[in-house]
N, C-alpha and C positions, 0 to 999 in steps of 0.2 A: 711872480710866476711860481718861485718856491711856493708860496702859499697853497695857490691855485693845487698841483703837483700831491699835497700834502689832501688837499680835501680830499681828492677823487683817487687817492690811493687804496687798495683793495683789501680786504679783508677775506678770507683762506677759510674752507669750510672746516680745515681739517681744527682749526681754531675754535669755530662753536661746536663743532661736536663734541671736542677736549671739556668745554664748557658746561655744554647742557647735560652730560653722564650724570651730572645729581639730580637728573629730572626723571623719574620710574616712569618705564616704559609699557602701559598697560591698556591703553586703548585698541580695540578691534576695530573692523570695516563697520561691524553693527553700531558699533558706539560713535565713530563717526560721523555715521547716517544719521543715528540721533541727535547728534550737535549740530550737522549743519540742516536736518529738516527744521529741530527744533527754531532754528535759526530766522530760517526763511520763510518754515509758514508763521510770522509772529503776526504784526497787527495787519501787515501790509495787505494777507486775502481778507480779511475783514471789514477793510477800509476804503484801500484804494479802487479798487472794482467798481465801484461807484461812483465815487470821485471824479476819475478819469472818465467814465462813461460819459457823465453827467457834462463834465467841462471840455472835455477832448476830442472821444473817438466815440461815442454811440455805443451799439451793439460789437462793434468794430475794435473795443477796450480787449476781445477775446486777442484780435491779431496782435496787439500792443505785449499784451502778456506773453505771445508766444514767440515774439522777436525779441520782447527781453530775455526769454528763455533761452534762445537758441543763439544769441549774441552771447549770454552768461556762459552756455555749455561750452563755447569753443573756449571763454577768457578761461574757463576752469579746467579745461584739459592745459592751457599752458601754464595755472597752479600744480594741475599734477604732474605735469615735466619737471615745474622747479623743484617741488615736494618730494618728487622720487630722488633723484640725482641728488639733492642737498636736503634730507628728514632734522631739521635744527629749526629752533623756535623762532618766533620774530616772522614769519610771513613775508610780504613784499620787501619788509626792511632789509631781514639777511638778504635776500635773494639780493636784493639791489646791490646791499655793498658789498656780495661776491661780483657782481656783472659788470656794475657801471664803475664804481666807488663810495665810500663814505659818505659825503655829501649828499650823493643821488639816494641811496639808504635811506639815512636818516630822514630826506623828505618824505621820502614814499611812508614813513614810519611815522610822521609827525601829521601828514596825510588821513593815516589810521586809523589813528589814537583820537583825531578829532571824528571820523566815523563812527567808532566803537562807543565815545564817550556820549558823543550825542544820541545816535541809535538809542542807547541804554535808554538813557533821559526821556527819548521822544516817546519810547514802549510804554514808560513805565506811567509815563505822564497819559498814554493812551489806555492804558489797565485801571489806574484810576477814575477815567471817567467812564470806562462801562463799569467797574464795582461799584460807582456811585449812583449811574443809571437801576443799576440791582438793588442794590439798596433801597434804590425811591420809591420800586413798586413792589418791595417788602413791606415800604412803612417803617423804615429806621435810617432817613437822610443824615448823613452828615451836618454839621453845618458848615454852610457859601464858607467861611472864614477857613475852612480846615479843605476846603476841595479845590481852592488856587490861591496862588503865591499872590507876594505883594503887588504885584504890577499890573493884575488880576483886580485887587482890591480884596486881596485876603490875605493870611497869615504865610498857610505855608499846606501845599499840595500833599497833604500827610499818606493819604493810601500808596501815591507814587511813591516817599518816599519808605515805607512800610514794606512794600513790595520789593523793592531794591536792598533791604537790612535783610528780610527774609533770603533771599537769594544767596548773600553773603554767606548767610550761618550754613545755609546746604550745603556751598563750598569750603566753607572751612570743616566740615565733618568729613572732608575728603574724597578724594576722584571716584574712588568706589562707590560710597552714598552717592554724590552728586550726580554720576552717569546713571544710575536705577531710577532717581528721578527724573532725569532729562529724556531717558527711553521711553517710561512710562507716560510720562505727559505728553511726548509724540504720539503713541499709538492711540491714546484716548482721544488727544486732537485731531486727528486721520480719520476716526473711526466716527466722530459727527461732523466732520466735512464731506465724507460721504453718505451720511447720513440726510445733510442738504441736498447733496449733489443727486443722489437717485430719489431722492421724497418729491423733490424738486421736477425732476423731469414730467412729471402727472400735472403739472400747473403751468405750462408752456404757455404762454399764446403767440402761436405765430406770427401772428400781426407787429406783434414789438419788434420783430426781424426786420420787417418791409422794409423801413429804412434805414439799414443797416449801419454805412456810414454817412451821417447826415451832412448834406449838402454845407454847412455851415462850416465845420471843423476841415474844409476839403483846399487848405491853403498853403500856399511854398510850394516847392519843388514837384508836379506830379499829382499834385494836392494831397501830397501827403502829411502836410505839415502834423493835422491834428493829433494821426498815428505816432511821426518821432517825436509829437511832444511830451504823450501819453508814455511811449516806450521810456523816453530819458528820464522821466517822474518816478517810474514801475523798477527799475533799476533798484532802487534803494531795499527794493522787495526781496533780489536774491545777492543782495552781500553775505548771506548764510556763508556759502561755501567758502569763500579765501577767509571766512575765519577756522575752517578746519585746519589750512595750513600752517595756523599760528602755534598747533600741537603739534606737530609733527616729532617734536622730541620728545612727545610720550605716546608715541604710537608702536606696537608690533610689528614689524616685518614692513617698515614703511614704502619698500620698496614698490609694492604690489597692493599694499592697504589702502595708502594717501588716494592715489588713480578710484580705485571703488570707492572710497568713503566721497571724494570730490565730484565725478557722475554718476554716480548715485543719489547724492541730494538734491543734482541738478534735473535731473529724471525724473521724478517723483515729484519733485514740488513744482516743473513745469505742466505735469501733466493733471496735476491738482488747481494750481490757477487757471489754467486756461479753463477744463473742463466747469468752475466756480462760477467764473465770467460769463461763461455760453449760458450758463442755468441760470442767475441773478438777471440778468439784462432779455433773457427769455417769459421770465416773473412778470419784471415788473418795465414799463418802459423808461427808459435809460433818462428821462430829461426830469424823473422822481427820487431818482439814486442818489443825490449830492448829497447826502447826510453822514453820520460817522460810522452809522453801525445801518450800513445798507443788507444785509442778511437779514437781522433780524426786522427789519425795516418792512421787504421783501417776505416774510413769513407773516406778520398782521397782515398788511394788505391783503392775503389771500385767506383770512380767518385762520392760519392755524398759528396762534397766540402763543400757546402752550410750547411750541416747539421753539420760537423765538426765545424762549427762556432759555431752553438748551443750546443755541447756537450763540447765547452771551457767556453762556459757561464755556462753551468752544472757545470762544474769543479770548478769554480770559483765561485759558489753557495755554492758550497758543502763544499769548504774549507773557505769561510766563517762563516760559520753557526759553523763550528766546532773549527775556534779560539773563536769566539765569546761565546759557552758552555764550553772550556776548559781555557779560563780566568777566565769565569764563576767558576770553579770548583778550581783552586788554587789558587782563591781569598778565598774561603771558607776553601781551607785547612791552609793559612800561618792565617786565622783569629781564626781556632783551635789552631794551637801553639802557639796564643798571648793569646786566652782566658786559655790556661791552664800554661801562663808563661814561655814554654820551647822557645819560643821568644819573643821579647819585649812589655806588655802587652795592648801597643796600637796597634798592631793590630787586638787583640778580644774586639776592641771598634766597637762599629754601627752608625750611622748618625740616624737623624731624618725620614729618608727613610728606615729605617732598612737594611741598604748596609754595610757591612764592609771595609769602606771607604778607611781606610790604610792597609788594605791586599789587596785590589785591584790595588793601588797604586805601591807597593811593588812587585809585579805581573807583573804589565803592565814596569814599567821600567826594571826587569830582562829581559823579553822576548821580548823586544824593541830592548836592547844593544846585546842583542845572534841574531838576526831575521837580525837587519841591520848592524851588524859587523862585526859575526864570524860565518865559511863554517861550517856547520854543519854534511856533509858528512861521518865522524869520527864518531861523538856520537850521531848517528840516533839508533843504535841498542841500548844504553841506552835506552831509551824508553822503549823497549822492557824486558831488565831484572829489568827495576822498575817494568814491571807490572805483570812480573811473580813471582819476591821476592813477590807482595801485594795476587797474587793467591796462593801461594804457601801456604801460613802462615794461610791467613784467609778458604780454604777448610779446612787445618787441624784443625783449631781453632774449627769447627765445633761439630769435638769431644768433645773438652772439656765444648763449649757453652750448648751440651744437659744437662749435669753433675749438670751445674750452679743453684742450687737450689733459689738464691736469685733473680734470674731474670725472669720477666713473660714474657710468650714465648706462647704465643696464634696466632702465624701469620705464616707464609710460613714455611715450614719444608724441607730441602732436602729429595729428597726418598734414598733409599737404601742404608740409614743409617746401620754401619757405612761404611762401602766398598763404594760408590760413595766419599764422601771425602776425605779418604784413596787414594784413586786412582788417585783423581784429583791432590793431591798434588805429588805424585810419578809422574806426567805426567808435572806439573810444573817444577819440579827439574831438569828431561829429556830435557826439552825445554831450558834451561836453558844452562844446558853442551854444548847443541850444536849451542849457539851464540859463535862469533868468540872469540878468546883467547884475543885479545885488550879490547872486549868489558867487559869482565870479570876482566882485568887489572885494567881500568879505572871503573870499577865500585867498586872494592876493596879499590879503594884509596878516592871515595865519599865515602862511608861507616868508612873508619879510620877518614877522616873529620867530619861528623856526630856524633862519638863516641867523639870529642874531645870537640867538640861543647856543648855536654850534658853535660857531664865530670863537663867542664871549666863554662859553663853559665846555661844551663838546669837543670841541678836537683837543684843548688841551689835557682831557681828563681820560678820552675814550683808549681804549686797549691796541687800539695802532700804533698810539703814540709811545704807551708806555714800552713794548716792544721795543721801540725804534733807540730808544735811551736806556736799554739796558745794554 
């Protein structure tokens, strides 16, 4: 029971914040917005639209996008309750083990770390094969040997990992370089997505509408099955935003920033996929879109050739921008489990740049060896039940965050307290059930990992304990 007692003991905000003071505090709403669009618009509008059309929902992938949208916006206003009341790094993690305990933390945290690592991996490994597509109809292919890992039947995935070394070096040039370039490459990504989006509308055919949601995909509950199966796939698409709450300790006036930086992203990149979806499956009809680069796929078909080249430059904008925020983001969460000791306490050290030098480190070579070695194909939908385990926990946490007498809470409030939190988490739990059974498998067995991990290294090392023995 001691034991037990000792996990699920609570960690005090006033503890990271004492903490995270060596982290400069210099991010805006604006910069926000670029980290978590950067984020969200990565490969997933250039990819999944299609995908889901093609295997799911039809013309009907518009509604899937816009229930993940609006499923995200609510989990994200209960990130910017946590984010206002408690601005300290670490994301779901602190928040957990202010709310629940240690224990529950560290999973939501180890939950994360396997989103963000993977995510990285999955981007980068998707950057590489449209730079390699570029390449072929330049006339200077790679060689098969150098464009996938050994498992593949080749050496080793080099532009993914090229891509991910590159990324590092902007980071280490510092928050300042880094956020010029991460604004930058959002607005130029924006700026020919709508460039699709209204070119687009002149090449409609309405007839690809007719059958909106096809009779086939029209199964489970309502027949809705093929929309929640499309929406729980789409998910992976806006984990952008709860990576903005992993800065919150380098945020300005977090109190009123985190709330706009966090719907904000969720605004704009809802109102950009949906609008993507309706124009794409308006193109071209939805049972030709299974491919990987259905945009420009969707721009031959209708002879404009020329402009598919630009929407691969989009593409490759886009997933840019978003390895480069989501290194950003699990640099800062492995630098919370060094700074609270649940892993080795140099990586909650900082450089003279205020960078967490060996959590970045530590980051960039996980998602190196995954990006340019191992097919990710498999543990793509990982992704996906990390980030609904982190929505799931923290809408509910919301409850018991109102409760908290010791914590001052003057910033963003969820509405329709308590029933919106209630509900989000019941809608997490749903989306959850209906990822495939592998992916549930293998995520049972990172979670036994992580327990053991704490067990064996964590609780004796982490910063509760050593309190407790002084």
């Amino acid at each position: 029971m001691n034991l037990l007692k000792r996990a699920f003991q609570r960690e005090s905000v006033e503890g990271y914040l004492e903490k995270d003071g060596q982290m400069a505090r210099v991010l805006s709403t604006k910069d926000l917005i670029g980290l978590g669009v950067g984020t969200v618009i990565g490969s997933g509008i250039f990819i999944l639209p299609g995908h889901e059309a093609a295997n799911h929902a039809g013309p009907a992938v518009a509604i899937a996008f816009l229930l993940a949208a609006l499923f995200s916006g609510i989990c994200g206003m209960a990130f910017a309750e946590f984010s206002s009341a408690m601005p300290v790094a670490g994301s779901a993690y602190s928040y957990g083990s202010v709310i629940y305990g240690e224990i529950i933390g560290w999973l939501l945290g180890w939950s994360l770390i396997l989103e963000y690592f993977l995510a990285v991996s999955a981007i980068a490994t998707g950057f590489a094969a449209y730079m390699n597509s570029l390449l072929g109809q330049m006339g200077m292919p790679l060689p098969t040997s150098l464009q996938v890992g050994p498992d593949q039947g080749g050496i080793v995935n080099l532009l993914a990992v090229l891509v991910i070394l590159v990324s590092t070096f902007i980071l280490f040039a510092g928050l300042s370089q880094s956020k010029k370039v991460e604004n930058a490459g959002v607005i130029l990504k924006i700026a020919i997505i709508l460039l699709f989006i209204i070119g687009g509308l002149f090449f409609i055919k309405p007839t690809n509408y007719s059958n909106f949601y096809p009779k086939q995909f029209q199964t489970g509950l309502w027949g809705l099955g093929g929309i929640t199966a499309a929406t729980a796939s789409i998910i992976f698409s806006f984990l952008g935003f709860d990576t903005i709450a992993a800065h919150a300790a380098e945020v300005k006036n977090p109190t009123k920033t985190m709330s706009r930086g966090i719907l904000g992203t969720v605004v704009i990149s809802s109102t950009l996929y949906t609008l993507f979806a309706i124009v794409l499956t308006g193109i071209v009809n939805y049972k030709k879109l299974g491919v990987d680069d259905p945009a420009a796929f969707a721009l031959q078909t209708i002879k404009q050739t020329q402009f598919s080249v630009v929407i691969t430059i989009g593409a490759l904008i886009g997933m840019f921008t978003a390895i480069l925020a989501l290194i950003f983001a699990s640099s800062r969460l492995a630098y919370s489990f060094g700074r609270d000791g649940l892993m080795p306490k140099g990586l909650g050290r900082v450089n003279k740049n205020h960078l967490p030098q060996n959590a970045i480190i530590l980051a960039v070579v996980v998602e190196t060896v995954l990006a340019g070695f191992i097919p990710l194909s498999t543990l793509t939908n990982l992704i996906n039940i990390g980030t609904l385990t982190a929505f799931m926990f923290i809408t509910f946490g919301v409850l018991f965050l109102r409760k908290r007498k010791d914590l001052q809470h003057e910033g963003f409030k969820m509405p329709f307290y308590p029933v919106l939190p209630a509900l989000a988490a019941g809608l997490s739990l749903f989306l959850i059930i209906r990822l495939p059974m592998i992916t549930l498998k293998l995520y049972a067995v990172w979670v036994v990992i992580g327990l053991l991990w704490y067990f064996f290294y964590g609780m004796k090392h982490s910063a509760i304990s050593s309190k407790k023995n002084k």
